[in-house]
C-alpha positions in Angstrom: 117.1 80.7 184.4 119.4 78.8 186.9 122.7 78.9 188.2 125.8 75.9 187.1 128.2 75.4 189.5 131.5 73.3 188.5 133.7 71.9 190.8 136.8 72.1 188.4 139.6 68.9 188.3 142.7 69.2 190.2 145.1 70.8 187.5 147.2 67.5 187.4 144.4 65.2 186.7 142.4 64.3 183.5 138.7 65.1 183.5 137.3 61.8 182.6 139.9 59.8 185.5 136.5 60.3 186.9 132.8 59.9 187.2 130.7 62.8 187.2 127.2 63.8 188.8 124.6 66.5 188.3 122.9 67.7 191.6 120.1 69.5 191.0 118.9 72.1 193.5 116.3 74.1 194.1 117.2 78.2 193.9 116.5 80.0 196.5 112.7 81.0 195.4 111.6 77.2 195.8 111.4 73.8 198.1 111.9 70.4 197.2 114.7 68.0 197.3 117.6 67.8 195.5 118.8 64.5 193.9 121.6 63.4 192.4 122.0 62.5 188.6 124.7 60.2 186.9 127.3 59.2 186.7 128.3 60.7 183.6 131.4 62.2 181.6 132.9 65.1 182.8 131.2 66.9 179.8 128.3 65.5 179.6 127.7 66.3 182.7 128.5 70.3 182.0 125.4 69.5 179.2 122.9 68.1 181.0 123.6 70.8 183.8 123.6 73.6 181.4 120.9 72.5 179.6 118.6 72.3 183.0 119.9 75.5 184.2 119.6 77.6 181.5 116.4 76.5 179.9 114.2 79.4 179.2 111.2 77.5 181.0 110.4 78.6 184.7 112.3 76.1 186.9 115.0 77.7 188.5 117.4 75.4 189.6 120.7 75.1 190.5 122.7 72.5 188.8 126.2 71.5 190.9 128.7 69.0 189.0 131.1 67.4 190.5 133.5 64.2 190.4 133.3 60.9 192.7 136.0 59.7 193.8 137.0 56.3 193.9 137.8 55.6 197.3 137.5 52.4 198.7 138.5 52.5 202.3 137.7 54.4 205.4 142.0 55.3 205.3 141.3 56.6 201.7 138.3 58.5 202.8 140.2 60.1 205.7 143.3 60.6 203.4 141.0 62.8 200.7 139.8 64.7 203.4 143.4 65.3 204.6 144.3 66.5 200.7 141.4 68.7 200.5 141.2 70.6 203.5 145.1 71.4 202.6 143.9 72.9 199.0 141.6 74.8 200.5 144.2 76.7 202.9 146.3 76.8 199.5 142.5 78.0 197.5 141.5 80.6 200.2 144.9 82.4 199.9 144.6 82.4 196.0 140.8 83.7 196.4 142.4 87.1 197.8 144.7 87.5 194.8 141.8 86.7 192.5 138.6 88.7 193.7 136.6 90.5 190.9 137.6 87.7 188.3 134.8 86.0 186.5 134.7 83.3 184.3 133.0 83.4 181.0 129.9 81.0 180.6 129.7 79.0 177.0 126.9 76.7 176.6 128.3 73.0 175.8 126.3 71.0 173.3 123.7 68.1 175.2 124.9 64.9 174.3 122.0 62.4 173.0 120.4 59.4 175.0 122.5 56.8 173.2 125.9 59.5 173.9 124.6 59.1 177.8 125.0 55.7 177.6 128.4 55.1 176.0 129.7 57.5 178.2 128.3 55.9 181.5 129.8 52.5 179.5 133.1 54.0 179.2 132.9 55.1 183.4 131.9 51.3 184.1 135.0 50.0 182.0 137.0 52.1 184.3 135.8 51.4 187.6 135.8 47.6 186.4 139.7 47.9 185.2 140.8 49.7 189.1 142.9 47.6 191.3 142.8 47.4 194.7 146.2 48.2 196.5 
């Protein structure tokens, strides 16, 4: 059985604003390379993850989901790196306050092939409909 690691939305922002990968990992017991999976839905992506991680077979793995960001300049880059180093000064003084929590794991039902693809359909739509400013 393997781990799932989430990296959670901003609190102001809607899950499926955007795409989602699955990086699978090896656990610390194994080698090989990781490689990326998706982009998918943000849960469809929890699925597939969960589904990988905690299959009772003898892979352990380590499944990390998180979003991509649609940046599409160096300035942008540099600007999201600005915004996250500040919530993690604002994260690792919330950490203190929150040590010994845990969150509760509930399995989230895999989505079929044909779900996959009309939720990778429904990303494209959205990356097709963004404006450049």
């Amino acid at each position: 059985m393997g781990d799932v690691v989430i990296y959670e939305p901003d609190e102001d922002r809607f899950p499926n604003q955007f795409a989602w990968t699955v990086t699978f990992e090896p656990s610390d017991e194994e080698e090989w390379e990781p490689f990326v999976c998706g982009p998918y839905e943000y849960q469809d992506a929890i699925a597939l993850a969960e589904a990988v991680a905690w299959a009772d077979d003898d892979i352990p793995v380590v499944a990390v989901v998180k979003s991509v960001l649609p940046v599409l300049s160096p300035e942008e880059v540099a600007a999201t790196i600005g915004k996250l180093r500040e919530l993690e000064d604002e994260d690792d003084d919330e950490d203190e306050d929150d040590e010994g929590l845990e969150e509760d794991a509930s399995e989230t039902e895999l989505p079929s092939p044909e779900e996959f693809r009309e939720g990778v359909e429904r990303i494209y739509q959205r990356v097709l409909a963004m404006k450049t400013t």
